[in-house]
BALOBA-1460 file (C-alpha; in Angstrom, 3 decimals):
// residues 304
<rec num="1" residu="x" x="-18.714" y="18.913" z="-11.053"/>
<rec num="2" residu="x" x="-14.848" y="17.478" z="-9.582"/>
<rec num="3" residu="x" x="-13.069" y="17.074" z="-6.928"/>
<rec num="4" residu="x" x="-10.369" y="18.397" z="-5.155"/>
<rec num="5" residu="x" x="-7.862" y="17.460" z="-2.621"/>
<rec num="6" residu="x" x="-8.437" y="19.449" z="0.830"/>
<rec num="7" residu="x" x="-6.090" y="17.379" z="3.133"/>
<rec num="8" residu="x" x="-3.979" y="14.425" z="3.506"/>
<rec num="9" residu="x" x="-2.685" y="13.203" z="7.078"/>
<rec num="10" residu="x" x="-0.421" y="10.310" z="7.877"/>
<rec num="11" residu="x" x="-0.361" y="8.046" z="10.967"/>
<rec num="12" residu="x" x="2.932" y="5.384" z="11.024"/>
<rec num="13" residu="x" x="3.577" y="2.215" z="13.366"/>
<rec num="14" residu="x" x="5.167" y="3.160" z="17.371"/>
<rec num="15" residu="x" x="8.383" y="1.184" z="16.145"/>
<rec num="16" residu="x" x="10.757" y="2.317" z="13.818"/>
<rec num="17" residu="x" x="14.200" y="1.133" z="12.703"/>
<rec num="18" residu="x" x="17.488" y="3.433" z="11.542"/>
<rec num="19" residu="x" x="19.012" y="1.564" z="8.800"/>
<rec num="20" residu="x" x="21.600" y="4.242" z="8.968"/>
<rec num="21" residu="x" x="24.441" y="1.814" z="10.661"/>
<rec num="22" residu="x" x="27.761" y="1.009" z="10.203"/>
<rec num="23" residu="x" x="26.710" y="-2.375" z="8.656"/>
<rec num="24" residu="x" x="24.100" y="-1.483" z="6.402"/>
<rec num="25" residu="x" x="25.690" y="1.804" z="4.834"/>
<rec num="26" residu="x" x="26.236" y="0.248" z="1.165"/>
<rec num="27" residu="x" x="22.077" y="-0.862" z="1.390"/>
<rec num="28" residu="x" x="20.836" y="2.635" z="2.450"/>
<rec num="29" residu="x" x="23.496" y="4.135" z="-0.444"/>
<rec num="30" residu="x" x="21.773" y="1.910" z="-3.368"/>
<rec num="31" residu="x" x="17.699" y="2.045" z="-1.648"/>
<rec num="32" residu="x" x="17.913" y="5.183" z="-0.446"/>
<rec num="33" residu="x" x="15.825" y="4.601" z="2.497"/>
<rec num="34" residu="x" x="17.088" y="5.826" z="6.165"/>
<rec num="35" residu="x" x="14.094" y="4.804" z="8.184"/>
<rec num="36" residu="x" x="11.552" y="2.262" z="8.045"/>
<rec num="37" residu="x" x="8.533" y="2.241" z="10.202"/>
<rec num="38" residu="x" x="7.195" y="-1.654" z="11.749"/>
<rec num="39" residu="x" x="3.702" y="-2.773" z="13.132"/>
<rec num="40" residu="x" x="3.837" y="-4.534" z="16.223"/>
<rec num="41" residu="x" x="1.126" y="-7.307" z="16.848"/>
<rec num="42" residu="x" x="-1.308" y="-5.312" z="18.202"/>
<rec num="43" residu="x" x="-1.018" y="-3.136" z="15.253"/>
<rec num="44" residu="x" x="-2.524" y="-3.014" z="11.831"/>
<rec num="45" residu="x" x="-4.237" y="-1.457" z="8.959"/>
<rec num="46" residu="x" x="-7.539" y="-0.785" z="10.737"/>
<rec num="47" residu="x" x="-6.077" y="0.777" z="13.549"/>
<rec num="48" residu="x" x="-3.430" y="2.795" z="11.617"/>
<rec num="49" residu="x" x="-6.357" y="3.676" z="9.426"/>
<rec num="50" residu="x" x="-8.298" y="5.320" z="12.280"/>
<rec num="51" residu="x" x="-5.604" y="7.016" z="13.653"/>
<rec num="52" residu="x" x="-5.011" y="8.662" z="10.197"/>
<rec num="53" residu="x" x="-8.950" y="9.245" z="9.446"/>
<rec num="54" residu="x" x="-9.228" y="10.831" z="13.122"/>
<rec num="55" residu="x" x="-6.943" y="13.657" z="12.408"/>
<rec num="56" residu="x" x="-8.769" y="14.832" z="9.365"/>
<rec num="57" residu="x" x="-12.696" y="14.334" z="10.635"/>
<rec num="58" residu="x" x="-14.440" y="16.538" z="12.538"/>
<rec num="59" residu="x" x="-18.626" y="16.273" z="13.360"/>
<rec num="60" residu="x" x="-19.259" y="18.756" z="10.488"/>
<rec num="61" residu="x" x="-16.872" y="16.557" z="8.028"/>
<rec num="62" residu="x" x="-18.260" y="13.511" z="9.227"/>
<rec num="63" residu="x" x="-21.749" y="13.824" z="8.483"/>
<rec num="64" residu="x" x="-20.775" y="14.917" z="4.938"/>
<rec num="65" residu="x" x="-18.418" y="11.774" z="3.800"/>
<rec num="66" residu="x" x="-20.232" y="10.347" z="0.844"/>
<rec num="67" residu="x" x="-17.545" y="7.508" z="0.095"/>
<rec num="68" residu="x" x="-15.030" y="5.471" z="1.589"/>
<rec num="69" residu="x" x="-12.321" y="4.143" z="-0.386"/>
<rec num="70" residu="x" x="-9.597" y="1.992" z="1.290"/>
<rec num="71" residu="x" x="-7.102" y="0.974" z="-0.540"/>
<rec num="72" residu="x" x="-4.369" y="-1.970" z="0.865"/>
<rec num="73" residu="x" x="-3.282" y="-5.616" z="0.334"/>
<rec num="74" residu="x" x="-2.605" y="-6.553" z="3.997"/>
<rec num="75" residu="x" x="-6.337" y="-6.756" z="5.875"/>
<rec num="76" residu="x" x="-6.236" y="-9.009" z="9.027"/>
<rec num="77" residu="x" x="-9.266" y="-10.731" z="7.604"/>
<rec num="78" residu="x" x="-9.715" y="-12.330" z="4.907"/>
<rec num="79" residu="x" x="-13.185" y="-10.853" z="5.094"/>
<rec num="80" residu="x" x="-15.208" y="-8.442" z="5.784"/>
<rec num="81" residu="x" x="-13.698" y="-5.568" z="3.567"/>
<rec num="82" residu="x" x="-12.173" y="-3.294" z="6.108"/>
<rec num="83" residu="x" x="-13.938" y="0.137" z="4.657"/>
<rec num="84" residu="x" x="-17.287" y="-1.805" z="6.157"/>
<rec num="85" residu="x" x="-15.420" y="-1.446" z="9.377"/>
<rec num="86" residu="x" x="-13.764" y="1.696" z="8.943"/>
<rec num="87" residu="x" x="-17.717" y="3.338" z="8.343"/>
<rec num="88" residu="x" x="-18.494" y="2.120" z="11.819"/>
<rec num="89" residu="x" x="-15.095" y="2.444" z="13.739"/>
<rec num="90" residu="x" x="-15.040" y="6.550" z="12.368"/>
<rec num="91" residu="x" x="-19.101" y="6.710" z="12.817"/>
<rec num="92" residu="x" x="-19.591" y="7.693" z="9.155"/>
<rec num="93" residu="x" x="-23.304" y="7.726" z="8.326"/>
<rec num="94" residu="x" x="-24.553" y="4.218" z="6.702"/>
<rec num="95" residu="x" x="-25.955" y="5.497" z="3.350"/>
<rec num="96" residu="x" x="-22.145" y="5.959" z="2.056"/>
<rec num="97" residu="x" x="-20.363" y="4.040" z="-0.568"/>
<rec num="98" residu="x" x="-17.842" y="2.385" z="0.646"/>
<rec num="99" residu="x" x="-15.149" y="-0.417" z="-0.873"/>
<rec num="100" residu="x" x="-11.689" y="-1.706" z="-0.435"/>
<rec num="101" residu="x" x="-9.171" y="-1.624" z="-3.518"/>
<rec num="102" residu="x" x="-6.768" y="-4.835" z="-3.413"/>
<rec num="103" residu="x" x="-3.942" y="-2.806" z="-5.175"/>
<rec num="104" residu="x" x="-0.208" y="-1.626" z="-3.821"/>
<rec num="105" residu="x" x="1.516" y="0.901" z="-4.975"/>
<rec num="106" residu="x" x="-0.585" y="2.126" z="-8.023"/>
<rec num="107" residu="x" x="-3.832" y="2.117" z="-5.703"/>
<rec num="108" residu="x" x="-3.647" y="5.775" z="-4.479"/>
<rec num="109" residu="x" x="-4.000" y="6.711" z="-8.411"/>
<rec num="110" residu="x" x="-7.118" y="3.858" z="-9.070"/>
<rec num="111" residu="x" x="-8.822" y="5.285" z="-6.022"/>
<rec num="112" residu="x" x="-8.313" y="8.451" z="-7.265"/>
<rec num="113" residu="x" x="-9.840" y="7.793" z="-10.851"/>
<rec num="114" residu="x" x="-12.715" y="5.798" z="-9.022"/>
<rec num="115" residu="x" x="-13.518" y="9.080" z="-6.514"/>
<rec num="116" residu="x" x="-13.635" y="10.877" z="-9.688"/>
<rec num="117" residu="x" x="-16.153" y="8.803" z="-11.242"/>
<rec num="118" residu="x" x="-18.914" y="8.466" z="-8.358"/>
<rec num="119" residu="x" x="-21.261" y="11.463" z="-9.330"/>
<rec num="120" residu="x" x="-24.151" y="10.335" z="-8.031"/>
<rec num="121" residu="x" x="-22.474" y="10.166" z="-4.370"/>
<rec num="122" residu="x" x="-20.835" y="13.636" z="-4.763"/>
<rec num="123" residu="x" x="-24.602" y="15.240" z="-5.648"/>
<rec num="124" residu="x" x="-25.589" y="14.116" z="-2.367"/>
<rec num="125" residu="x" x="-22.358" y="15.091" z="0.431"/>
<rec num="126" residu="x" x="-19.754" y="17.871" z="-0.091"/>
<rec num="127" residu="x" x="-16.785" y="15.020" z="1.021"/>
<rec num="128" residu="x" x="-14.979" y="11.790" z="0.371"/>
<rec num="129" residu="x" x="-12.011" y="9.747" z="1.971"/>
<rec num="130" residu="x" x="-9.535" y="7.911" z="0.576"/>
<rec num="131" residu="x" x="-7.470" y="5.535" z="3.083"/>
<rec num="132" residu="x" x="-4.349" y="3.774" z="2.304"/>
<rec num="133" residu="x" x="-2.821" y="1.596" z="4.757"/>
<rec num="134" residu="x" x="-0.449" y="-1.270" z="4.336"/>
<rec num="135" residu="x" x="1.660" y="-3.306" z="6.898"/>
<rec num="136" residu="x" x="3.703" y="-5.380" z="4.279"/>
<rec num="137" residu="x" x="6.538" y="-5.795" z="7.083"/>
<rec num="138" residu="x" x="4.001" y="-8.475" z="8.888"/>
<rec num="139" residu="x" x="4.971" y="-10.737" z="6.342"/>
<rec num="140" residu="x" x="8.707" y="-9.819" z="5.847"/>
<rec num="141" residu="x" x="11.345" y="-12.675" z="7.071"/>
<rec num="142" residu="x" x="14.571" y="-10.929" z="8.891"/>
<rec num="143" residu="x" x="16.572" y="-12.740" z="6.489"/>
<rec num="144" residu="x" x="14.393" y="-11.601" z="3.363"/>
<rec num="145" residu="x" x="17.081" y="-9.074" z="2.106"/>
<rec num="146" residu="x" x="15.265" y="-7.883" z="-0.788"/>
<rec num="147" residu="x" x="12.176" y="-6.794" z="1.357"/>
<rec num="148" residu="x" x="13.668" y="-6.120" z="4.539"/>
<rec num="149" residu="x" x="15.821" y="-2.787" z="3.797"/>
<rec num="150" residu="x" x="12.814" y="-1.444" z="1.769"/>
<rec num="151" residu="x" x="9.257" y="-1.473" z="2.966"/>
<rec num="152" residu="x" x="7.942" y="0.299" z="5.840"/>
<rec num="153" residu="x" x="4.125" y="0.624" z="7.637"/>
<rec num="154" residu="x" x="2.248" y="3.554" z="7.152"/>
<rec num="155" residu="x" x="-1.551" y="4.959" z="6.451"/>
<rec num="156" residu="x" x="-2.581" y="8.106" z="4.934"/>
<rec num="157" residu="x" x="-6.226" y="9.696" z="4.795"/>
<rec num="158" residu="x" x="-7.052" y="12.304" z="1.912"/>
<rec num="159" residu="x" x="-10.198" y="14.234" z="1.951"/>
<rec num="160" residu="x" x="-11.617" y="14.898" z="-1.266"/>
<rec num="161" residu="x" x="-14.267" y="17.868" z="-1.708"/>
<rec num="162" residu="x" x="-16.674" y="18.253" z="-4.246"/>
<rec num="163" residu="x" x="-15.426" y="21.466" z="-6.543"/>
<rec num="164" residu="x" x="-17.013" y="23.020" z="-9.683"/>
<rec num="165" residu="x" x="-13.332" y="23.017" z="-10.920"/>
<rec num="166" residu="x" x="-11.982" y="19.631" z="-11.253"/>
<rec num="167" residu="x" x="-8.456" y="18.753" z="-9.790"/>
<rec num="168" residu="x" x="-8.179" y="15.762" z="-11.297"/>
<rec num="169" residu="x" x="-8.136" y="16.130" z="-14.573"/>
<rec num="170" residu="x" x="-6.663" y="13.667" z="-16.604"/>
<rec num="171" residu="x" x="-5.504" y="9.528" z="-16.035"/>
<rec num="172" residu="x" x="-4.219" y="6.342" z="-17.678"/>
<rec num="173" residu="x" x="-3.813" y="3.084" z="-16.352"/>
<rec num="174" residu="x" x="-1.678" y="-0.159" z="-17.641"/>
<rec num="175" residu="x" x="-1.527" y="-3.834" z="-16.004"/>
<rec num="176" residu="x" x="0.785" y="-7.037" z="-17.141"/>
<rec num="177" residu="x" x="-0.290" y="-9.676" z="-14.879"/>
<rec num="178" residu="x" x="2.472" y="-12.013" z="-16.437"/>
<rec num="179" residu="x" x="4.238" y="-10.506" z="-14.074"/>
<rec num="180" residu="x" x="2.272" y="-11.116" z="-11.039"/>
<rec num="181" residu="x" x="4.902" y="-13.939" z="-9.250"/>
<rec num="182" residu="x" x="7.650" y="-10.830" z="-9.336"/>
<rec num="183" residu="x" x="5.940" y="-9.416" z="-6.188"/>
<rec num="184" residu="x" x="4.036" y="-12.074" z="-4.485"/>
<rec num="185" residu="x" x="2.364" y="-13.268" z="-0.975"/>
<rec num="186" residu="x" x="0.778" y="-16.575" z="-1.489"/>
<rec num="187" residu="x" x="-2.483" y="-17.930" z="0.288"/>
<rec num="188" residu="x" x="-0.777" y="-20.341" z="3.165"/>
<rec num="189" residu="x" x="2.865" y="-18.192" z="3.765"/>
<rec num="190" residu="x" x="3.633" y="-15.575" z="5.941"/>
<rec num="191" residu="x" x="6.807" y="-14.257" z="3.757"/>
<rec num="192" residu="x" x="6.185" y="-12.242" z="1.395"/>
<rec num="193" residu="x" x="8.599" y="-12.667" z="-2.431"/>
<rec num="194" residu="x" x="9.847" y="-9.947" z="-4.260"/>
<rec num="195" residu="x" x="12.060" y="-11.005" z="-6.990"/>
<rec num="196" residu="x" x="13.435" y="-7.201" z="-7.253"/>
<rec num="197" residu="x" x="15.495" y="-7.202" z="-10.312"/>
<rec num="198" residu="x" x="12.673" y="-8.080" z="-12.563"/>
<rec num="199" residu="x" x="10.841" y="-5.727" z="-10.605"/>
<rec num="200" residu="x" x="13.162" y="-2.927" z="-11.311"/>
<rec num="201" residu="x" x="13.654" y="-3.818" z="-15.029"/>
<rec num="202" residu="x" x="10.008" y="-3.571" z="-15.805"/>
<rec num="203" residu="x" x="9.751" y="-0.463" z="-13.981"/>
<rec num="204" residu="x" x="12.641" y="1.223" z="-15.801"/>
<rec num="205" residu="x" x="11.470" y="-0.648" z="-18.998"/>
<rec num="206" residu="x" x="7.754" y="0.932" z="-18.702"/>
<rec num="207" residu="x" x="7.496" y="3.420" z="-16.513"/>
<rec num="208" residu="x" x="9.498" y="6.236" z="-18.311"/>
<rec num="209" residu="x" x="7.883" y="5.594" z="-21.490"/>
<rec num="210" residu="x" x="4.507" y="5.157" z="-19.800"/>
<rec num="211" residu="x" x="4.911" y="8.974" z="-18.593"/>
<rec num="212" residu="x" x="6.248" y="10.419" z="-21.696"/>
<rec num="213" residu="x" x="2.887" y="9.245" z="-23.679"/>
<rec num="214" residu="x" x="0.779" y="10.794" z="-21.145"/>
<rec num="215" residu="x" x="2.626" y="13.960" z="-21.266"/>
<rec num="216" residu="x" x="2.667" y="13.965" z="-25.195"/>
<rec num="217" residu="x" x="-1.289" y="13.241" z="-24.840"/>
<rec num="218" residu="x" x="-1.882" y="15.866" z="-22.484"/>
<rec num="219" residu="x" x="0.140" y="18.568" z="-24.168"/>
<rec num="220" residu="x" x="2.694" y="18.697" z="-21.616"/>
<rec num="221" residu="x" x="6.312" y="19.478" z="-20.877"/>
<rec num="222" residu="x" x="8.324" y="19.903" z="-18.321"/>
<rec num="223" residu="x" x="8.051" y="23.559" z="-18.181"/>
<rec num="224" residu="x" x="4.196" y="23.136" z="-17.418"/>
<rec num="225" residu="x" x="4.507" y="20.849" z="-14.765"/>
<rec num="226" residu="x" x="5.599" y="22.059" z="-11.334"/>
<rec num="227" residu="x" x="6.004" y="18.523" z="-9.577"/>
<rec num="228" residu="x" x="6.349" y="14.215" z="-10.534"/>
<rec num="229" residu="x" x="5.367" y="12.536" z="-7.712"/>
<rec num="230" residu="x" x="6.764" y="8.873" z="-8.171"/>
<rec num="231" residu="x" x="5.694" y="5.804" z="-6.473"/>
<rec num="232" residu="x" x="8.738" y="5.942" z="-3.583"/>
<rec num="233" residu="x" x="10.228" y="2.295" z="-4.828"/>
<rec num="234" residu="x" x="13.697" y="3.212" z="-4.084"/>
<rec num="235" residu="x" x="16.419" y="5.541" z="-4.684"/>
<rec num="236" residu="x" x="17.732" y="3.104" z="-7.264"/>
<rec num="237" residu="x" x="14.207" y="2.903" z="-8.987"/>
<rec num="238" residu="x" x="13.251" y="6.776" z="-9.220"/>
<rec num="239" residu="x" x="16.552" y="7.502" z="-10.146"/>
<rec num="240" residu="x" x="16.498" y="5.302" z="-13.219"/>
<rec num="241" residu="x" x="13.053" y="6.841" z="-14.086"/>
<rec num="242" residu="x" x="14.241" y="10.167" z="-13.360"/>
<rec num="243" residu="x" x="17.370" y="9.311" z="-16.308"/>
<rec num="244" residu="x" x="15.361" y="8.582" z="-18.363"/>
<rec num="245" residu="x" x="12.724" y="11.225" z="-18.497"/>
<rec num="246" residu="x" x="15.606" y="13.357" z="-18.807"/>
<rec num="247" residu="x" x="14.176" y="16.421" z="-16.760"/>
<rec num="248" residu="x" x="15.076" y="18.703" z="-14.087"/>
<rec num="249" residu="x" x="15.505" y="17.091" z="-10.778"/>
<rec num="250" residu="x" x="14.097" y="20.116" z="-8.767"/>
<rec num="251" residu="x" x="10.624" y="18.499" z="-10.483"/>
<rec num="252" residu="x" x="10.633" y="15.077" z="-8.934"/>
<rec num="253" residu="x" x="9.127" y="15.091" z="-4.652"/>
<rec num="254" residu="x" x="10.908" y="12.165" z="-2.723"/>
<rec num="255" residu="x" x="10.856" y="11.448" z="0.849"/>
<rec num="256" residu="x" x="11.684" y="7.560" z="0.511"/>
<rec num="257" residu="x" x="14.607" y="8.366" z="3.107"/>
<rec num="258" residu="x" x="12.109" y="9.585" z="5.832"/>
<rec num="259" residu="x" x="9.298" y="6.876" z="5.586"/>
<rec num="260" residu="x" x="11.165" y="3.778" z="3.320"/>
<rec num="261" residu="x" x="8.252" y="2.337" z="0.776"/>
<rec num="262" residu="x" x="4.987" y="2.855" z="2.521"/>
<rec num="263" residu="x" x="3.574" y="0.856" z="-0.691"/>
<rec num="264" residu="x" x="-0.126" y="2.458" z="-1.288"/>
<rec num="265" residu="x" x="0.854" y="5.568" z="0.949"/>
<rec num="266" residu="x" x="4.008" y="6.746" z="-0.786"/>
<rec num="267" residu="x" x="2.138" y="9.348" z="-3.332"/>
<rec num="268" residu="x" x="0.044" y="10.744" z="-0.593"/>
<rec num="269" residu="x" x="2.820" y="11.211" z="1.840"/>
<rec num="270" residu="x" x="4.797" y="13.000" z="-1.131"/>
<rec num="271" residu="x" x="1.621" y="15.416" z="-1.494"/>
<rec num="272" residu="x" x="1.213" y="15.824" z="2.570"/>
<rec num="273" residu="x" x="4.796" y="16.788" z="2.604"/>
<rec num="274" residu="x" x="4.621" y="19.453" z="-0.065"/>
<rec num="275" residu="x" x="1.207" y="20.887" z="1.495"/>
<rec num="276" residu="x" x="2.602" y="20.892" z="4.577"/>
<rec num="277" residu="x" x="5.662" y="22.880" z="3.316"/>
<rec num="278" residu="x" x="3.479" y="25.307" z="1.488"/>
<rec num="279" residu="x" x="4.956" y="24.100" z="-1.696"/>
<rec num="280" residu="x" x="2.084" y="23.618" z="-3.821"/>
<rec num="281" residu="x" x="0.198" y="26.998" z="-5.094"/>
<rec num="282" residu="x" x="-2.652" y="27.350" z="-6.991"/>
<rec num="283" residu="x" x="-2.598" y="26.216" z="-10.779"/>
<rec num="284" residu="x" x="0.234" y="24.059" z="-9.725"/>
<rec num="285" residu="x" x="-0.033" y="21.287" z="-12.336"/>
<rec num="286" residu="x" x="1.721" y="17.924" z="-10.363"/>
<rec num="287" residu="x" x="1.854" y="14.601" z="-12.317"/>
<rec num="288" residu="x" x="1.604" y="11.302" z="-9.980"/>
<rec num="289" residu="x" x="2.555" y="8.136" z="-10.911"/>
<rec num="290" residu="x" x="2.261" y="5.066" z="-9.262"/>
<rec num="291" residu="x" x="3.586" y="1.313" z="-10.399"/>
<rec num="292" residu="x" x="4.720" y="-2.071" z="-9.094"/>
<rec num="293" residu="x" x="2.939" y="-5.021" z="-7.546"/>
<rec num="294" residu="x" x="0.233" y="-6.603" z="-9.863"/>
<rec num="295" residu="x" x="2.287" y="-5.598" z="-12.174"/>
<rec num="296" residu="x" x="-0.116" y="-2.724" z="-12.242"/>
<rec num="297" residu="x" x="0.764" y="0.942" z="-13.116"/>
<rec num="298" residu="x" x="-1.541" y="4.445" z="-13.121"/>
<rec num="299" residu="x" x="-0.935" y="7.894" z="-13.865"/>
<rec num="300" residu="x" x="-3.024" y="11.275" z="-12.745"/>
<rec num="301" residu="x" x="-2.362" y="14.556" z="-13.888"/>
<rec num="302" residu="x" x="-3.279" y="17.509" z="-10.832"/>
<rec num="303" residu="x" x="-4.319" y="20.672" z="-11.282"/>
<rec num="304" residu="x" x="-3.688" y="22.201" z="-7.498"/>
């Protein structure tokens, strides 16, 4: 018994900012990223969340959701997890499991791995949900240049279905906490720290080489895969990655110019693109990798 992915839908912030201007042209050349999306005050991860969840649920769906994952790093409360309040707000039924996942931008692939893993819950209900949301902006200073041109507000929902022919078929998973004060919000300040060249030297330091071992472990090459979908850091950031794998560029999804880096929801809204497009067909194999704040890094290999 697996799981498959049946649908992924997006909901982003009312407020959105074109970085495309006259006086931020050599920042949008070296990130990348065209648009960024912003939460206002009323706005945040449990709303964004519901507005996402809402477009996938139906009454029939509903009443088969066996778990709730919800992955993010920017709750309004301190407690209670939000996925306790997320089984009310989308009237899921109360024998579910549901948990949040304090990880960034490798948390779509841990939540992933941990859907995989709860067989009990999938005996019981057909369904599953994974919800990312993440509002890092909230905590972004106008004059915090290395944050500002970069991360935007977004949630995604996937539904996960229980299949007698597994999707997700293989992971691996890395963490260096020594790292942890590269990308940082600490307990009493409302700016967040990103010290991005060490961020983007471990990336390109790891990351590349990270893949390759997978690949070599799972008897791939690039003429088996069909699509990488990279964490969206930056254009800067998957372009490195992308040297240094070496492959064909028609491989690797982006769409950090559209949506900036949504953080948690960047590999999600790479697959909702391409499903959306009608670009993934059946046996597809797509490799997603996600990496950055923790320092914390995961890796899934997809057969669509």
């Amino acid at each position: 018994m697996g799981l498959k992915i049946v649908s992924i839908k997006s909901s982003f912030p009312s407020k959105s900012e074109n970085l495309d201007t006259k006086n931020s042209k050599k920042i949008v050349k070296a990130t990348g990223i065209n648009k960024r999306y912003i939460s206002s005050k009323k706005e945040n991860v449990i709303n964004l969340s519901i507005k996402s969840a809402k477009k996938i649920l139906n009454n029939k769906i509903r009443k088969q959701i066996s778990f709730l994952l919800f992955v993010s790093q920017t709750s309004p409360f301190k407690f209670p997890s939000v996925s306790c309040i997320l089984q009310d707000e989308l009237k899921l039924s109360k024998d579910i499991f549901a948990v949040d996942i304090n990880l960034g931008c490798s948390g779509y692939i841990y939540a992933l791995k941990l859907a995989r893993s709860l067989e009990n819950f999938h005996s019981k209900k057909k369904y599953g949900l994974i919800i990312c949301s993440d509002t890092y902006t909230k905590y972004i200073d106008k004059n915090n240049k290395s944050c500002r041109p970069i991360f935007s507000d977004a949630s995604t929902t996937t539904l996960l279905k229980v299949s007698k022919k597994n999707q997700l078929q293989s992971f691996n998973f890395g963490v260096d906490g020594s790292g942890y004060k590269s990308l940082i919000l600490e307990e009493n300040s409302k700016n967040m720290y990103m010290d991005g060249a060490k961020v983007a030297i471990f990336t390109i330091r790891e990351i590349p080489e990270f893949i390759k071992k997978f690949l070599k472990k799972n008897k791939l090459n690039s003429k088996k895969i069909k699509y990488i979908a990279l964490h969206q850091a930056s254009k800067y950031v998957c372009d490195k990655i992308k040297e240094k794998l070496n492959f064909n560029k028609k491989l690797f999804l982006e769409n950090y110019n559209k949506y900036g880096n949504t953080v948690s929801s960047t590999i999600p809204l790479l697959l909702k693109d391409s499903i959306d497009k009608k670009k993934l067909k059946k046996d597809n194999i797509i490799i997603a990798c996600g990496f950055g704040v923790g320092l914390s890094w995961g890796i899934v290999k997809i057969k669509w």
